[in-house]
PQR file with spaces between the fields and no chain letter, atoms N, CA, C, O and H, PARSE charges and radii, in Angstrom:
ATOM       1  N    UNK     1      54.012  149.917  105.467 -0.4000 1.5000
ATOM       2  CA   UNK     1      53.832  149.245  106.736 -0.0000 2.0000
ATOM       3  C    UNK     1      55.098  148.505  107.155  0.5500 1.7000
ATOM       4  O    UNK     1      55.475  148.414  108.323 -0.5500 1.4000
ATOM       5  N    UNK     2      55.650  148.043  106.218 -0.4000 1.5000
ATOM       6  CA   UNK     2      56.941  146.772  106.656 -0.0000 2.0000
ATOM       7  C    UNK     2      58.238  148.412  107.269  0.5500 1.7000
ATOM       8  O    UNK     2      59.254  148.266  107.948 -0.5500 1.4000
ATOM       9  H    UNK     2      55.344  148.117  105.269  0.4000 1.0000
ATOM      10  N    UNK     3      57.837  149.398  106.873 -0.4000 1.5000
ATOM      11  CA   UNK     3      58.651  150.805  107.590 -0.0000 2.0000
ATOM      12  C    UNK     3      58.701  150.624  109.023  0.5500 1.7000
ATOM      13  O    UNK     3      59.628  150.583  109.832 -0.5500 1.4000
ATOM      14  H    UNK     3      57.011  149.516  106.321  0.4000 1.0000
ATOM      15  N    UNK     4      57.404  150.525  109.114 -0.4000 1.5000
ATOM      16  CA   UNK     4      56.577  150.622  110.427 -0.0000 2.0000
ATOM      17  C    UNK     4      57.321  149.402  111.216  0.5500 1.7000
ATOM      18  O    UNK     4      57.372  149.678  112.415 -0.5500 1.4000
ATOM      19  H    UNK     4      56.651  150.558  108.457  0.4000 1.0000
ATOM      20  N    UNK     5      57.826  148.326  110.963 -0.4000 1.5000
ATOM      21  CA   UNK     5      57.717  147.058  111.950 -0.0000 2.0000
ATOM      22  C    UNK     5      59.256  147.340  111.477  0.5500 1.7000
ATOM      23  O    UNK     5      59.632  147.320  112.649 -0.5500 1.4000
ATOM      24  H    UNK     5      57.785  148.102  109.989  0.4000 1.0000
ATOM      25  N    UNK     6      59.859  147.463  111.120 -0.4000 1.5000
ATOM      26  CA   UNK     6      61.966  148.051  110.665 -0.0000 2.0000
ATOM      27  C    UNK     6      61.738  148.746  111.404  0.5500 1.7000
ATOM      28  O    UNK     6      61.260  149.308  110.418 -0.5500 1.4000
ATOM      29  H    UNK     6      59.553  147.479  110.168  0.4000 1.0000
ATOM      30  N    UNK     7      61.424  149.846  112.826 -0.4000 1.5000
ATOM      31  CA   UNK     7      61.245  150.890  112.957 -0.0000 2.0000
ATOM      32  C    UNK     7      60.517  150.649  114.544  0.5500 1.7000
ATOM      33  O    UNK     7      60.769  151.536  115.360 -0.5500 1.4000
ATOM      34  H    UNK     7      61.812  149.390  113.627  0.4000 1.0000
ATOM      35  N    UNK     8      59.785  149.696  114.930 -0.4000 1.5000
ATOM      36  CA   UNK     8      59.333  149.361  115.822 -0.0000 2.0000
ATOM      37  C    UNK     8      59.419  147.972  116.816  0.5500 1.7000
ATOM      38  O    UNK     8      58.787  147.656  117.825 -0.5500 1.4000
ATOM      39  H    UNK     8      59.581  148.975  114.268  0.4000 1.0000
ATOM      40  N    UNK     9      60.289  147.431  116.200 -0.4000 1.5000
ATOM      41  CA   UNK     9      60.505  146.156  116.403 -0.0000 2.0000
ATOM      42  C    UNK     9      61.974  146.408  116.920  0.5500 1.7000
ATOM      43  O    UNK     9      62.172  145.595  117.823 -0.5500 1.4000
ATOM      44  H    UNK     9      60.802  147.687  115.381  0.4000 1.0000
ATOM      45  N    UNK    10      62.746  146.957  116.781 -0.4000 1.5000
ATOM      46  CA   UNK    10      63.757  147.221  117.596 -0.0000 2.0000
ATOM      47  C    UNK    10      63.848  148.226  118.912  0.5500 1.7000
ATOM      48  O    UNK    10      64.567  148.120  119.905 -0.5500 1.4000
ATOM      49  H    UNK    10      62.585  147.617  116.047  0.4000 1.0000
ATOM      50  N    UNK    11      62.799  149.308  118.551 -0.4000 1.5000
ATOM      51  CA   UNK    11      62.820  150.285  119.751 -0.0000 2.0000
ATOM      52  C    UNK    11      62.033  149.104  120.745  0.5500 1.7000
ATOM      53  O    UNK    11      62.603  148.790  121.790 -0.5500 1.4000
ATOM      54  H    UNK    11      62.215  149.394  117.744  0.4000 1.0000
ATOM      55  N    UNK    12      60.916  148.558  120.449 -0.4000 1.5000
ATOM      56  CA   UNK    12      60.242  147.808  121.640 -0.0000 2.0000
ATOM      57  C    UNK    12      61.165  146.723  121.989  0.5500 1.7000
ATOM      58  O    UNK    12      61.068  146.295  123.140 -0.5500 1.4000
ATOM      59  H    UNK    12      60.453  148.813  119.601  0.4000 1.0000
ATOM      60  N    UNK    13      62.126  146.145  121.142 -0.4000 1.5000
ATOM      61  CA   UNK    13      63.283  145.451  122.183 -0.0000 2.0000
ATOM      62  C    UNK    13      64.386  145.739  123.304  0.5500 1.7000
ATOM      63  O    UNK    13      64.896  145.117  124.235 -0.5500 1.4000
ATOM      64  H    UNK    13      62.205  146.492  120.207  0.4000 1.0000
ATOM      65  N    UNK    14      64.522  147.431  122.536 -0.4000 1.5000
ATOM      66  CA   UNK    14      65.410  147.866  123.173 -0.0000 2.0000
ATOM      67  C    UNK    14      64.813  148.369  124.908  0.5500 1.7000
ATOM      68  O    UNK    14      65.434  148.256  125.966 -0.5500 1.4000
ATOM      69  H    UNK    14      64.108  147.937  121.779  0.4000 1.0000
ATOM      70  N    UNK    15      63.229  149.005  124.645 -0.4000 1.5000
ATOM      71  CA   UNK    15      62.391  148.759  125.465 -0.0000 2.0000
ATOM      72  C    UNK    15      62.484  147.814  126.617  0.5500 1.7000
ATOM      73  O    UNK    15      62.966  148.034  127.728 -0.5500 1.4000
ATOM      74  H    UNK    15      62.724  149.096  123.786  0.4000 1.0000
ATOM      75  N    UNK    16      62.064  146.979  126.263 -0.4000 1.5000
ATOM      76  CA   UNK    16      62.395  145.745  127.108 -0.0000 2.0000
ATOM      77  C    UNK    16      64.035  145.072  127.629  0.5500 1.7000
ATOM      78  O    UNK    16      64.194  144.351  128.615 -0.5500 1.4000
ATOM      79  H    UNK    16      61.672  146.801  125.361  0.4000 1.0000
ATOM      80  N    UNK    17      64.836  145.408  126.935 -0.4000 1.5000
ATOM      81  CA   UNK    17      66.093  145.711  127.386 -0.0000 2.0000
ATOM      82  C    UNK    17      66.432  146.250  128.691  0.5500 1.7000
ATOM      83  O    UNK    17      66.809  145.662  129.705 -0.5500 1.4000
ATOM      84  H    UNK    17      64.706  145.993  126.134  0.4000 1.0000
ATOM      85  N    UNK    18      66.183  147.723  128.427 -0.4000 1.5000
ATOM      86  CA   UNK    18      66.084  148.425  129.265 -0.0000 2.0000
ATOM      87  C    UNK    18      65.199  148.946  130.514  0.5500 1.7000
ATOM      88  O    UNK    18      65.354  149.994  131.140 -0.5500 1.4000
ATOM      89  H    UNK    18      65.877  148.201  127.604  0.4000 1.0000
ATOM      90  N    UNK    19      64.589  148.308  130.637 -0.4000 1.5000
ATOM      91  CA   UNK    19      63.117  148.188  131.767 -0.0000 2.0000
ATOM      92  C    UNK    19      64.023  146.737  132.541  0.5500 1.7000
ATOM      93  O    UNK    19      64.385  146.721  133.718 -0.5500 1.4000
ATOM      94  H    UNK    19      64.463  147.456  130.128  0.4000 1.0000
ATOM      95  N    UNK    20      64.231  145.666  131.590 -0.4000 1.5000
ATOM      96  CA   UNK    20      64.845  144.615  132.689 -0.0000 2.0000
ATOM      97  C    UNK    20      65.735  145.229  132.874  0.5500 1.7000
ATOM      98  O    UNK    20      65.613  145.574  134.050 -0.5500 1.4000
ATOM      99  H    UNK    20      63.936  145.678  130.635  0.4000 1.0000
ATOM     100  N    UNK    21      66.682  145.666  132.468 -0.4000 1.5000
ATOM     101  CA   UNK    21      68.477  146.603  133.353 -0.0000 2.0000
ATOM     102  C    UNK    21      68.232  146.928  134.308  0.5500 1.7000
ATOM     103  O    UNK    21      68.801  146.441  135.285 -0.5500 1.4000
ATOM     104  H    UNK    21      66.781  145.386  131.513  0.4000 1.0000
ATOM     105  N    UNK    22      67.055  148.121  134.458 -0.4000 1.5000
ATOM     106  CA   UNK    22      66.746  148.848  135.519 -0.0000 2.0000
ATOM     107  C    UNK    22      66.056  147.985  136.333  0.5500 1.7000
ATOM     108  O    UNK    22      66.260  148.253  137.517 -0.5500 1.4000
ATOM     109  H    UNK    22      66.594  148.518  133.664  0.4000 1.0000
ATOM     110  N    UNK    23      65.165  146.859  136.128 -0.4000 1.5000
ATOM     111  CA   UNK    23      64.414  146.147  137.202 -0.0000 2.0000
ATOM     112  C    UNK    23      65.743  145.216  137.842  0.5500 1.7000
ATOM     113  O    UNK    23      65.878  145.048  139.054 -0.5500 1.4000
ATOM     114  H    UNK    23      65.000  146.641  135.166  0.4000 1.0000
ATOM     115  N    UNK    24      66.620  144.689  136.889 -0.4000 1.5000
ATOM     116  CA   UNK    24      67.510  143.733  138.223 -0.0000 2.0000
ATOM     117  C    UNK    24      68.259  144.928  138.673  0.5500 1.7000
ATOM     118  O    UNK    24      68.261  144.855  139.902 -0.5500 1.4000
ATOM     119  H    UNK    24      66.510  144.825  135.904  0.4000 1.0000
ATOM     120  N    UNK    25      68.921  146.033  138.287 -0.4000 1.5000
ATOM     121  CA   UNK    25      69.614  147.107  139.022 -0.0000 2.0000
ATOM     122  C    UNK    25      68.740  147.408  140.005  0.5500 1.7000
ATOM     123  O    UNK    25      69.373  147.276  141.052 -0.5500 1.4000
ATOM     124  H    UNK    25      68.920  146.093  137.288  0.4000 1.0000
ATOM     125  N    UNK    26      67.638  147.739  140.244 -0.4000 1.5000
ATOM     126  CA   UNK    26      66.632  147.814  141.947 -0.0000 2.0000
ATOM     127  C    UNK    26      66.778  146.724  142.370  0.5500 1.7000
ATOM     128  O    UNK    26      66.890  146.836  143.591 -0.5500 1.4000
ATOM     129  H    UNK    26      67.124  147.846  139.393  0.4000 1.0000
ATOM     130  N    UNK    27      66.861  145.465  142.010 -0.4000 1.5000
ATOM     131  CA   UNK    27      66.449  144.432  142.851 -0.0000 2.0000
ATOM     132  C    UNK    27      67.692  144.340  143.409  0.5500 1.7000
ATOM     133  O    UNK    27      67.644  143.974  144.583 -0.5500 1.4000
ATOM     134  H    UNK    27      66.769  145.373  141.018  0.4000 1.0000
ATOM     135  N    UNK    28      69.164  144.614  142.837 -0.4000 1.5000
ATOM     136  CA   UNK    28      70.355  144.053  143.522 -0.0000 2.0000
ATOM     137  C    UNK    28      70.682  145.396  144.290  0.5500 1.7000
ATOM     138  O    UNK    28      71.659  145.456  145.036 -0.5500 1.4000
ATOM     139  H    UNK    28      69.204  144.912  141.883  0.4000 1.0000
ATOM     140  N    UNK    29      69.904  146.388  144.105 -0.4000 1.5000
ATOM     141  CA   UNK    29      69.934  147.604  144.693 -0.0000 2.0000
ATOM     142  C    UNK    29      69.552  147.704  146.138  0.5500 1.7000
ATOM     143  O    UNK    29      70.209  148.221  147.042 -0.5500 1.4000
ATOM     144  H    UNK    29      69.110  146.340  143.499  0.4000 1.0000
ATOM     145  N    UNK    30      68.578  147.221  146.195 -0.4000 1.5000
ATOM     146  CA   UNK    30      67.511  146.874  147.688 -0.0000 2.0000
ATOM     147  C    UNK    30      66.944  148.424  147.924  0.5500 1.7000
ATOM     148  O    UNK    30      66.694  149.430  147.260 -0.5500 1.4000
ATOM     149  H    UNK    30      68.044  146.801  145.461  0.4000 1.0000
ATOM     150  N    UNK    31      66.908  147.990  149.205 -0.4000 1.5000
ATOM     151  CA   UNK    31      66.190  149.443  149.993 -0.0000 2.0000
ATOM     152  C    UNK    31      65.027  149.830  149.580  0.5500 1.7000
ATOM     153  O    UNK    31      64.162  149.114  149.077 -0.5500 1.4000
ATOM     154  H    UNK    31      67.111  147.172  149.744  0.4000 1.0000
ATOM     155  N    UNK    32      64.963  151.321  149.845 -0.4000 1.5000
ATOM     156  CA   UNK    32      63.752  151.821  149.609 -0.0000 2.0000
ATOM     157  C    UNK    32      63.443  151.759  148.145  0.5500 1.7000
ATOM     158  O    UNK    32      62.353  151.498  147.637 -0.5500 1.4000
ATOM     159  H    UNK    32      65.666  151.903  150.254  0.4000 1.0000
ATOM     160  N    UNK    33      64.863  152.111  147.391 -0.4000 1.5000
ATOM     161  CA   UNK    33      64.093  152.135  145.621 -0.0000 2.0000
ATOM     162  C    UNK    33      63.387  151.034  145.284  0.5500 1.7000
ATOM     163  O    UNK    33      62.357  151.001  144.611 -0.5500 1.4000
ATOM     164  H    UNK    33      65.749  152.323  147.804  0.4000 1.0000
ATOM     165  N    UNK    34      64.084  149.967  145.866 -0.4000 1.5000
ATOM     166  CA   UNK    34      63.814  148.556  145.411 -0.0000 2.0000
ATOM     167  C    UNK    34      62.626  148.029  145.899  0.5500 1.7000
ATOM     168  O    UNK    34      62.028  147.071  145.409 -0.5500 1.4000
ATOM     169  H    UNK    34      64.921  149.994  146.413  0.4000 1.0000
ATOM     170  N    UNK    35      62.280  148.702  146.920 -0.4000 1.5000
ATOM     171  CA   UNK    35      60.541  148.164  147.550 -0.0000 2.0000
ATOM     172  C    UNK    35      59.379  149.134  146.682  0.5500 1.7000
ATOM     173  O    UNK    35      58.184  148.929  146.467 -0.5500 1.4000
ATOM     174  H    UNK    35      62.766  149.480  147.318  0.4000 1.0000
ATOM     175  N    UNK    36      60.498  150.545  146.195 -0.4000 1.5000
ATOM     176  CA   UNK    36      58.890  151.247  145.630 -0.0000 2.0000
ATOM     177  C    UNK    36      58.637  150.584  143.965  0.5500 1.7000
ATOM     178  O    UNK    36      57.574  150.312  143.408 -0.5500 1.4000
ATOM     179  H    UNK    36      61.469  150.711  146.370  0.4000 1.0000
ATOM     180  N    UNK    37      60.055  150.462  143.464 -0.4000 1.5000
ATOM     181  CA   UNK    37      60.081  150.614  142.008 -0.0000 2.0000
ATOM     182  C    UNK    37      60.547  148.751  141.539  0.5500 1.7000
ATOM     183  O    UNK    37      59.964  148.568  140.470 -0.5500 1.4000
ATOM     184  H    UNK    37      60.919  150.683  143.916  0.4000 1.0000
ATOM     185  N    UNK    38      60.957  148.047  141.744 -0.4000 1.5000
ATOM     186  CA   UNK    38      61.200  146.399  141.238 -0.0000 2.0000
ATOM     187  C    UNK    38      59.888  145.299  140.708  0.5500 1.7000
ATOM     188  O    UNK    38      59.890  144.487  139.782 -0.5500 1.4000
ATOM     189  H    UNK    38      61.430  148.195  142.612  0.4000 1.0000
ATOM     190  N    UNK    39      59.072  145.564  141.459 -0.4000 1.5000
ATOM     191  CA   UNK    39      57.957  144.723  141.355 -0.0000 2.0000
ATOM     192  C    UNK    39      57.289  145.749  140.006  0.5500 1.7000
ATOM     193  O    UNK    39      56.877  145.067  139.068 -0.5500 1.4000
ATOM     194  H    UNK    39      59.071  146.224  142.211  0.4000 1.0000
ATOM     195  N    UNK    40      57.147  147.269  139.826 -0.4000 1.5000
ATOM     196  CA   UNK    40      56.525  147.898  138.720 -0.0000 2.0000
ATOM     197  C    UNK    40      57.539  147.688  137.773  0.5500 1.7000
ATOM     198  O    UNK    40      56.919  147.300  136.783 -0.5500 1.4000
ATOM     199  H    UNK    40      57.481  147.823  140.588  0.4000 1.0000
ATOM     200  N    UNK    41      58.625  147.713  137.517 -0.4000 1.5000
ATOM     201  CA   UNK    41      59.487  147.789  136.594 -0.0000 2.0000
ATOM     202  C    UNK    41      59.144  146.430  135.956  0.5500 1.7000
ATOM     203  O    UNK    41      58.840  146.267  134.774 -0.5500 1.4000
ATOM     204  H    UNK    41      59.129  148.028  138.322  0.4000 1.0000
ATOM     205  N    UNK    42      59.242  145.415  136.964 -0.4000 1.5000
ATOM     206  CA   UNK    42      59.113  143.516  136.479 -0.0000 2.0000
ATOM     207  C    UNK    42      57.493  143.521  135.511  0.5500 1.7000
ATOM     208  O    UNK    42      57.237  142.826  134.528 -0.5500 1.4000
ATOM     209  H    UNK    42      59.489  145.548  137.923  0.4000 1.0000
ATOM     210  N    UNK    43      56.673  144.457  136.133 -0.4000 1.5000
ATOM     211  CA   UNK    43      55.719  144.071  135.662 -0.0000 2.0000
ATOM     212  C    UNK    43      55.619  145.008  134.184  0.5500 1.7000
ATOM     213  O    UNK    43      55.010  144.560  133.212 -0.5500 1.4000
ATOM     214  H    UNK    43      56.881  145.022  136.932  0.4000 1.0000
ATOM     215  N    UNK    44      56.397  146.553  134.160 -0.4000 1.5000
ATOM     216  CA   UNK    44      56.101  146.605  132.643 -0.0000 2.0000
ATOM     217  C    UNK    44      56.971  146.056  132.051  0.5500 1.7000
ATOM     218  O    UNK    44      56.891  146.387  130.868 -0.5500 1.4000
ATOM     219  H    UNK    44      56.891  146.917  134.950  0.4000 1.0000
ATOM     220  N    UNK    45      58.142  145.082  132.300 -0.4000 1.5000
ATOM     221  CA   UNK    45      58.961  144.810  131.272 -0.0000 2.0000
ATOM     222  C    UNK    45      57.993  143.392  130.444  0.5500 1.7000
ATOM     223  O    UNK    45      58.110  143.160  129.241 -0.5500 1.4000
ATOM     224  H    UNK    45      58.208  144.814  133.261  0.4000 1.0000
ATOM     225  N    UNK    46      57.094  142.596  131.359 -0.4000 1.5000
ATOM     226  CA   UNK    46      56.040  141.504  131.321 -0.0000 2.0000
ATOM     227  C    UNK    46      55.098  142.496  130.040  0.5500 1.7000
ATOM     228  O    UNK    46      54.962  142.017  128.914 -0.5500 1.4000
ATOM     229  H    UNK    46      56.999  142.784  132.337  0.4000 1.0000
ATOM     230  N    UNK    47      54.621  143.616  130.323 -0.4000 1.5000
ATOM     231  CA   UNK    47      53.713  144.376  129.539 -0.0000 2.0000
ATOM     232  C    UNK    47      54.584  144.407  128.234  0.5500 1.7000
ATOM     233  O    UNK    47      54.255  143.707  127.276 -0.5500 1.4000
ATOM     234  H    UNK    47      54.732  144.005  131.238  0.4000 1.0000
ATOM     235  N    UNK    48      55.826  145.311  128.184 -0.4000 1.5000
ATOM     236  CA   UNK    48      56.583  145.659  126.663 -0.0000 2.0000
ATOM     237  C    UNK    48      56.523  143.904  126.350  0.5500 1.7000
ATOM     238  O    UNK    48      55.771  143.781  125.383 -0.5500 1.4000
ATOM     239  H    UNK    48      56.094  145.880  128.962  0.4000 1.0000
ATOM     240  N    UNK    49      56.918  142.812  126.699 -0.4000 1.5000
ATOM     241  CA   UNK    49      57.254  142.000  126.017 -0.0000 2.0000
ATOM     242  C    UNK    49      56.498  141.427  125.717  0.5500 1.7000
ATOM     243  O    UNK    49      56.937  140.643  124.876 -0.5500 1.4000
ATOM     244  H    UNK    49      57.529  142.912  127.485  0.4000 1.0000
ATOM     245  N    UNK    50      55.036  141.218  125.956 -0.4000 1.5000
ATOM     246  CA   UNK    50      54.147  141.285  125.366 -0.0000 2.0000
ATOM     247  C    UNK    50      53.710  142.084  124.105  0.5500 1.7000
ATOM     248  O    UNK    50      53.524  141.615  122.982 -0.5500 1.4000
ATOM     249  H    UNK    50      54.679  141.855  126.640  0.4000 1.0000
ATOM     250  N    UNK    51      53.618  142.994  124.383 -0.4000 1.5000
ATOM     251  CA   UNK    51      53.572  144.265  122.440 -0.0000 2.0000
ATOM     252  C    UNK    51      54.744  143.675  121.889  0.5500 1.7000
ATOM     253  O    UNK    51      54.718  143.611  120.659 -0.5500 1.4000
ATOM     254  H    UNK    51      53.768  143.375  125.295  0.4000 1.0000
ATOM     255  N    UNK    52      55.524  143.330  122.311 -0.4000 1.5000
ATOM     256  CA   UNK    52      56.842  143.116  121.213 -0.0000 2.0000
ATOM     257  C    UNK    52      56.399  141.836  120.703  0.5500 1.7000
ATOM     258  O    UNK    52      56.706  141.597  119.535 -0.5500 1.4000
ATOM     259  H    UNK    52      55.545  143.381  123.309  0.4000 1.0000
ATOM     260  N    UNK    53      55.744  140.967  121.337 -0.4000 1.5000
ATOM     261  CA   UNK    53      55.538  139.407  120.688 -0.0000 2.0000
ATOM     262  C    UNK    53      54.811  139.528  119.407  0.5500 1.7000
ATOM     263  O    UNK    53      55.063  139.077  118.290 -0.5500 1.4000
ATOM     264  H    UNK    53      55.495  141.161  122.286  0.4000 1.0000
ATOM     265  N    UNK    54      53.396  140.588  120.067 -0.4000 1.5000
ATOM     266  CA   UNK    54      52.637  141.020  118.976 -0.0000 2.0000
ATOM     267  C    UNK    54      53.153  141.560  118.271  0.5500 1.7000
ATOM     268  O    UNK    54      52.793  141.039  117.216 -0.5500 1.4000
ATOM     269  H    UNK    54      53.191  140.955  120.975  0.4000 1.0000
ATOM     270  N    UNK    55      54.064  142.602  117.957 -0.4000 1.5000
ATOM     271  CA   UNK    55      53.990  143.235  116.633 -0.0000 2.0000
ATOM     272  C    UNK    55      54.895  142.452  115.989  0.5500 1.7000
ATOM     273  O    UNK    55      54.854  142.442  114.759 -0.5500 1.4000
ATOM     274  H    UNK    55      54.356  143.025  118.815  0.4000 1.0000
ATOM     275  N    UNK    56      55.976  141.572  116.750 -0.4000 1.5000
ATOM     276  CA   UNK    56      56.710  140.368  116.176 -0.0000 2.0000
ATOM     277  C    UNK    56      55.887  139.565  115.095  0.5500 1.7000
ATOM     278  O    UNK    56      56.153  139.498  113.895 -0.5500 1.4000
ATOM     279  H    UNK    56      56.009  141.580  117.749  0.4000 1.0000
ATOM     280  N    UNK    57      54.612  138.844  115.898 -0.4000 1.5000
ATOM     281  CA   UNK    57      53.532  138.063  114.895 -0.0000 2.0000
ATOM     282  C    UNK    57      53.017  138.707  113.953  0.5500 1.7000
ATOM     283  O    UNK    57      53.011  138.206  112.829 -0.5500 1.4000
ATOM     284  H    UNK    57      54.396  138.899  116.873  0.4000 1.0000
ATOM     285  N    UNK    58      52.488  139.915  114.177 -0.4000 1.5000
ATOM     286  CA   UNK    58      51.635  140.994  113.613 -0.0000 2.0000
ATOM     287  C    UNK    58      52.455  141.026  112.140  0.5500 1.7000
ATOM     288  O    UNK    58      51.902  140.750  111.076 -0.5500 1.4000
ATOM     289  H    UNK    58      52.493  140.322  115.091  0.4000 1.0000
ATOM     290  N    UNK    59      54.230  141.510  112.297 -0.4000 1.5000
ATOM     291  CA   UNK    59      55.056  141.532  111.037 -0.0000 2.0000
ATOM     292  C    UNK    59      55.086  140.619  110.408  0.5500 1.7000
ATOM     293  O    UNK    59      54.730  140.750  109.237 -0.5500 1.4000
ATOM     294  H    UNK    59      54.679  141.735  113.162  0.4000 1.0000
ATOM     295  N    UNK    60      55.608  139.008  110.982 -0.4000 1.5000
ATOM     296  CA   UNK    60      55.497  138.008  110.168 -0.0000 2.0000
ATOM     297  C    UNK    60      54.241  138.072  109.609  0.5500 1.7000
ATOM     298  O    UNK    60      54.353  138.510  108.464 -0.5500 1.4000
ATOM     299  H    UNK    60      55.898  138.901  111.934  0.4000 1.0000
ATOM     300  N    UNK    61      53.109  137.838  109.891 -0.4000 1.5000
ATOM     301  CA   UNK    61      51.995  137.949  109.179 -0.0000 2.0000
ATOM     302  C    UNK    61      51.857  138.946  107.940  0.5500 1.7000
ATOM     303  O    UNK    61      51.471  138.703  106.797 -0.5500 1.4000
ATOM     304  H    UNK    61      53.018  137.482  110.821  0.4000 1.0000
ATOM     305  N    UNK    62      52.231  139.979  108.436 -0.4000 1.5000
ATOM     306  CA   UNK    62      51.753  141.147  107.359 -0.0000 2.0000
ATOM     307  C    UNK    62      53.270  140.887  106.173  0.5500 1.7000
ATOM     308  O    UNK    62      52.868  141.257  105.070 -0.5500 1.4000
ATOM     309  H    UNK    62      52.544  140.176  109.365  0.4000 1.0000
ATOM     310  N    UNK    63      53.966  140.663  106.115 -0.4000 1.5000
ATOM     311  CA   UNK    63      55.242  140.266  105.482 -0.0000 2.0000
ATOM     312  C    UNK    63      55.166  138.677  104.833  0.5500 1.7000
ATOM     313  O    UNK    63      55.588  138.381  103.716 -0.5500 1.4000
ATOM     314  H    UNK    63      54.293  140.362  107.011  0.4000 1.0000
ATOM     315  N    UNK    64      54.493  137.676  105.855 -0.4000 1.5000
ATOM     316  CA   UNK    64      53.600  136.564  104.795 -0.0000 2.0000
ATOM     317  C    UNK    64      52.839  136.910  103.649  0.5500 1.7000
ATOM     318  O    UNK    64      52.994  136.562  102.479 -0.5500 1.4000
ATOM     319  H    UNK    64      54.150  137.916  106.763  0.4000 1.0000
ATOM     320  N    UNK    65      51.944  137.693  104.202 -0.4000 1.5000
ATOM     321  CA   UNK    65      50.510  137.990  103.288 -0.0000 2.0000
ATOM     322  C    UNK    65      51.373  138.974  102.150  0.5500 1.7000
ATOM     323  O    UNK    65      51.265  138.408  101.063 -0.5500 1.4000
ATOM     324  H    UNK    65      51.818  137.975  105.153  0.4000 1.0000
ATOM     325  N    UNK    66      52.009  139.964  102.037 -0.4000 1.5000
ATOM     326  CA   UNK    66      52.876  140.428  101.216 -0.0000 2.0000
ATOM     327  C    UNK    66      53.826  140.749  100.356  0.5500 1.7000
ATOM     328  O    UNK    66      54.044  141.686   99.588 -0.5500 1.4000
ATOM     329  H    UNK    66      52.096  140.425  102.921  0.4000 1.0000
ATOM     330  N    UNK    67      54.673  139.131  100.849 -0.4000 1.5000
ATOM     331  CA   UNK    67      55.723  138.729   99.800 -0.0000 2.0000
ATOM     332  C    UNK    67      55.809  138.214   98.537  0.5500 1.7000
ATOM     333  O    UNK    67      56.910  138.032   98.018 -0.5500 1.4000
ATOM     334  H    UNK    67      54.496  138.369  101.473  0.4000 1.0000
């Protein structure tokens, strides 16, 4: 399991990385991209960083209970 969170805990940052890049790149973008796609982008980067908190806690925990 501790594979699992070495292994997932960086892609879901990088995740969220990259969802905000692209959400301020629309927003300083404007126009049409920026009215269809800024407000969805803001809101899954809100979603990934959420799972990332969790599996953040989720590891400490399981890496408490295990050491």
């Amino acid at each position: 399991m501790d594979r699992v969170f070495d292994i997932l805990i960086p892609v879901l940052l990088l995740a969220v990385t990259a969802t905000l890049a692209v959400g301020v790149y629309s927003l300083l973008r404007g126009g049409q991209f920026s009215r269809s796609y800024s407000n969805k982008l803001m809101r899954l980067r809100v979603l990934l960083q959420a799972i990332a908190v969790l599996v953040l806690v989720a590891a400490f925990i399981w890496r408490g209970q295990h050491s």
